[in-house]
C-alpha positions in Angstrom: 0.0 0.0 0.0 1.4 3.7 -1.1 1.4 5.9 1.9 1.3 9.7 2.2 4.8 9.6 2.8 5.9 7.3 -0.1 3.8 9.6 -2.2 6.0 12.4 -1.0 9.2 10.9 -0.7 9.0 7.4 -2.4 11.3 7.2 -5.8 9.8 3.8 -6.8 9.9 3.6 -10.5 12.6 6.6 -10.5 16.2 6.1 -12.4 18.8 8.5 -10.3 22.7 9.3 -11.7 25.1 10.2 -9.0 28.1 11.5 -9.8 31.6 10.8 -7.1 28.8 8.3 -6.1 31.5 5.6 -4.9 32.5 7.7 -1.6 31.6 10.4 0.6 28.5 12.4 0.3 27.9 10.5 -3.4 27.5 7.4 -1.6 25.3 8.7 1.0 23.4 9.9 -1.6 23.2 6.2 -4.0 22.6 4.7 -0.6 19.5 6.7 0.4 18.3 7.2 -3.1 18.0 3.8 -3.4 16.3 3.2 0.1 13.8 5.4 -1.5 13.3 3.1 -4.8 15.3 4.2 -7.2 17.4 2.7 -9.8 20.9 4.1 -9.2 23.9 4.6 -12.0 26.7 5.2 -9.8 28.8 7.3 -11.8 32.9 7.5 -10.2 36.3 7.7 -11.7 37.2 4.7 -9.7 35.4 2.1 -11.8 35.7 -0.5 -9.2 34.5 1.5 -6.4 31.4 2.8 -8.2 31.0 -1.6 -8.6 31.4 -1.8 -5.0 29.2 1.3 -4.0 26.3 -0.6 -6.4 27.2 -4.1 -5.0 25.8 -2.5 -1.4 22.9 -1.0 -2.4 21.9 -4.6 -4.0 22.6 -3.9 -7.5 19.6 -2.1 -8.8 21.2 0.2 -11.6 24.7 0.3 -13.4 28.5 0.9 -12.3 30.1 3.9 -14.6 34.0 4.8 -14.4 33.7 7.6 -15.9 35.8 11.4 -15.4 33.6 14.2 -15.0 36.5 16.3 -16.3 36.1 15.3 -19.5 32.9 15.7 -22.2 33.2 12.8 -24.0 32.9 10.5 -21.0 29.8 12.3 -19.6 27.8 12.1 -22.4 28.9 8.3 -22.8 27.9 7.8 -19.5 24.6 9.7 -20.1 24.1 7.4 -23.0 24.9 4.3 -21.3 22.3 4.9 -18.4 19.6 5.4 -20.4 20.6 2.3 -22.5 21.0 0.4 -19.7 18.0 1.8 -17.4 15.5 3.3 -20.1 15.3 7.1 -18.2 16.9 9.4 -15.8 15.2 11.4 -13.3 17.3 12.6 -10.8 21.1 13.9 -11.3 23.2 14.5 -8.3 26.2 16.0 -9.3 28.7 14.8 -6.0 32.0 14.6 -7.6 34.3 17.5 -6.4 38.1 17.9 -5.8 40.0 20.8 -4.3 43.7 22.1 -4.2 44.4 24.0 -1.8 46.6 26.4 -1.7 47.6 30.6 -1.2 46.3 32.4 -4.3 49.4 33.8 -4.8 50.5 29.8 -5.6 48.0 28.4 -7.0 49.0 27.5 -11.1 46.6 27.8 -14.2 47.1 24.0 -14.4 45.5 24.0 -10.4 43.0 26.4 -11.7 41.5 24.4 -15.0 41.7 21.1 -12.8 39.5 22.6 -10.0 37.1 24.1 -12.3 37.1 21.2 -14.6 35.7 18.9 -12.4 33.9 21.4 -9.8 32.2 23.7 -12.3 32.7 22.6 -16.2 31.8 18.9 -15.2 28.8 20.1 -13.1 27.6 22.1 -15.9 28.4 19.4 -19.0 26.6 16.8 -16.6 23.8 18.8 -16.4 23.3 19.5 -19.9 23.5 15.7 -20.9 20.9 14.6 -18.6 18.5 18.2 -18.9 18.2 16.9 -22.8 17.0 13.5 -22.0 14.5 14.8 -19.4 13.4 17.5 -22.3 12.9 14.7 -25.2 11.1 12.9 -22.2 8.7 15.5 -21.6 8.6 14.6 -18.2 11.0 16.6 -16.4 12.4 15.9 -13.5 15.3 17.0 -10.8 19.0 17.7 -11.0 20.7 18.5 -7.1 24.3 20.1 -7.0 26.2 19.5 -4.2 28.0 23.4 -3.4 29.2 23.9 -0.3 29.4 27.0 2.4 32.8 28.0 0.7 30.8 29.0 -2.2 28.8 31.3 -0.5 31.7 32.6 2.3 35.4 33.9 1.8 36.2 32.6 5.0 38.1 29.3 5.8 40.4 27.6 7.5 43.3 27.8 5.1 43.3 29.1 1.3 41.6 27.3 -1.5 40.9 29.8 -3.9 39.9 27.8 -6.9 37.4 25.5 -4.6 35.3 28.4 -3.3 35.5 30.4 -6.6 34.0 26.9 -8.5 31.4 26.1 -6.2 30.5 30.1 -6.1 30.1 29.0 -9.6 28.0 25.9 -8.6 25.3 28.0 -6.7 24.7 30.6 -9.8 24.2 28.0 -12.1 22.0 26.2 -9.7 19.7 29.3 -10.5 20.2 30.3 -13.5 19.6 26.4 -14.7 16.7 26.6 -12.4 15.2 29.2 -14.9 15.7 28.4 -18.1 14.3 24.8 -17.4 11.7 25.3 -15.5 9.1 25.3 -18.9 10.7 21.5 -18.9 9.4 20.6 -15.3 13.0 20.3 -14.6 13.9 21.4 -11.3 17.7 22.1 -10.3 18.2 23.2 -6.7 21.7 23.0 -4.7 23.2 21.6 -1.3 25.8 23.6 0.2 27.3 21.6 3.5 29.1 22.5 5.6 32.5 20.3 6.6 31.9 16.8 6.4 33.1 13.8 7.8 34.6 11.5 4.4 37.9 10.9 2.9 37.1 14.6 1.1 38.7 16.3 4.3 40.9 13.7 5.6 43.7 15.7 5.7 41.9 18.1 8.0 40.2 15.1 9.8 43.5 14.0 11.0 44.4 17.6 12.8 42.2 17.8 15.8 43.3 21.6 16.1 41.5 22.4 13.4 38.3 20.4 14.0 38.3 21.9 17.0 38.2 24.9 15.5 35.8 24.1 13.3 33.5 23.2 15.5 34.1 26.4 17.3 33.0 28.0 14.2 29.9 26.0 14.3 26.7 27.1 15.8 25.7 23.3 16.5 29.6 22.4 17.2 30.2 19.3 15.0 30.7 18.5 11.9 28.3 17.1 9.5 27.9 13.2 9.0 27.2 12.0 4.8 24.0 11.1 5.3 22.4 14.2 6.6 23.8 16.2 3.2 22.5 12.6 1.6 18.6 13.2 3.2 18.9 17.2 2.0 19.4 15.4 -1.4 16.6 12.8 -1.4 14.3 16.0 -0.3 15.4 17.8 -3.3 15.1 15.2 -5.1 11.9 13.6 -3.9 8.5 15.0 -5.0 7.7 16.4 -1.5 10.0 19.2 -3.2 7.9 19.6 -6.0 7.7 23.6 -6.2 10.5 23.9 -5.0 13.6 25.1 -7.8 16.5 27.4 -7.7 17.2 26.9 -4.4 20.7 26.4 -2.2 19.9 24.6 1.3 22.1 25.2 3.8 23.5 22.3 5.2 25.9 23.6 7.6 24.8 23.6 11.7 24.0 27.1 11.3 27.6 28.4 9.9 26.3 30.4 7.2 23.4 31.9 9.6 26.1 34.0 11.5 
C-alpha cells in the first residue's frame, strides 16, 4: 500500500545518476536514493568502487567509471544509463576535488583542474541529462552539491579555486533553475558544511583544526554524509515539488552568523 509519505518521498519507478557516487556524500546519496526506490547509475572515476558502492545497495542500476572532467565521457555515461536503465530522473552531481593552496601559488594547471571537475563537469553533466528529461517530456530533478565556501570567503586555510568553483555551482544552480523550469525540470543545490569523508581527511586528521571548526559552528560538530545525503533525497523527492532554484544550507547554522 502507497502511503502519504511514499507519495511524498518514495522514488519507486525513478532512475537517479550520481556522480563521485563511490565515496563520501555520493554514496550517502546512491545509498538513500536507493532506500527510497530508485534505480541508481553510480557514476565515479574509480570504476571499481562505483562496482562496489552498487554491490551495497543490492545492485539495482549500473556501475560507470567515468571522469567528469572530460565531455566525451559524460555524455557516454549519459548514453549508457539510459541504454541500460530506459530514463533518468534525478542527477546528483557529488563529484568534487579541491587544491588548496595561497592564491598567490596556486597554477593555471591547479586552476583548470579545480574548475574542470567542480564547475565545467557540473555544468556538462547537467546538460546531458536536462536533454533527456526534455525529449522525455517529463522533467524531472538535477541536485548540486555546493558547499558554504561558495557562499563565504572565510576558511580555515586558502583554497581559492574550490570556493570560486562552487560560487560557480550555486549561480548555475539558478540560472539552470530558470531556463528549465518550462521542462518541469527542477535544479536546486546543497551547500554543507565540513563533512566527515575521505574529502577532508587531511583536516580530519588535525584535531586543532576540527576543534576549530566546531568552534566555528553554531551546533559544534561537523556534518555526517548522510544528513547532506537526506537534504538530497528531499530535493530530489516529489515532497520538493515547487520547490527550484534553491541552495539549502546544510551547515549547523555556519552560514546563519
Amino acid at each position: 500500500m502507497t502511503t502519504a509519505l511514499d507519495q511524498l518521498f518514495g522514488l519507486k519507478g525513478k532512475v537517479a545518476v550520481v556522480t563521485g557516487g563511490a565515496s563520501g556524500i555520493g554514496l550517502a546519496s546512491v545509498e538513500l536514493l536507493a532506500a527510497a526506490g530508485a534505480a541508481v547509475a553510480v557514476v565515479d572515476r574509480d570504476a571499481e568502487a562505483a562496482r562496489q558502492a552498487l554491490a551495497k545497495i543490492g545492485g539495482n542500476g549500473i556501475a560507470l567509471g567515468t571522469d567528469v572532467a572530460l565531455e566525451s565521457e559524460i555524455e557516454e555515461a549519459a548514453s549508457d544509463t539510459l541504454r541500460a536503465l530506459g530514463r533518468i530522473d534525478i542527477l546528483v552531481n557529488s563529484a568534487g576535488t579541491a587544491i588548496r593552496r595561497p592564491a598567490v601559488e596556486v597554477t593555471v594547471e591547479d586552476w583548470d583542474k579545480v574548475m574542470a571537475v567542480n564547475m565545467t563537469g557540473t555544468f556538462l553533466f547537467s546538460r546531458a541529462v536536462a536533454r533527456s528529461m526534455i525529449e522525455k517530456g517529463e522533467g524531472g530533478s538535477i541536485v548540486q552539491v555546493a558547499s558554504i565556501m561558495g557562499l563565504s570567503g572565510g576558511g580555515l586555510y586558502p583554497n581559492i579555486s574550490y570556493q570560486t568553483s562552487k560560487g560557480a555551482v550555486v549561480n548555475m544552480t539558478r540560472a539552470l533553475a530558470v531556463e528549465w523550469a518550462p521542462h518541469q525540470i527542477r535544479v536546486n543545490a546543497v551547500a554543507p558544511t565540513y563533512v566527515k569523508t575521505p574529502f577532508i581527511a587531511g583536516l580530519m586528521a588535525q584535531p586543532e583544526l576540527v576543534k576549530r571548526i566546531e568552534a566555528m559552528t553554531p551546533m559544534a560538530r561537523l556534518a555526517e554524509p548522510a544528513e547532506i545525503a537526506s537534504a538530497v533525497l528531499f530535493l530530489a523527492s516529489p515532497g520538493a515539488a515547487m520547490v527550484t532554484g534553491h541552495t539549502l544550507f546544510v551547515d549547523g547554522g555556519f552560514l546563519a552568523q
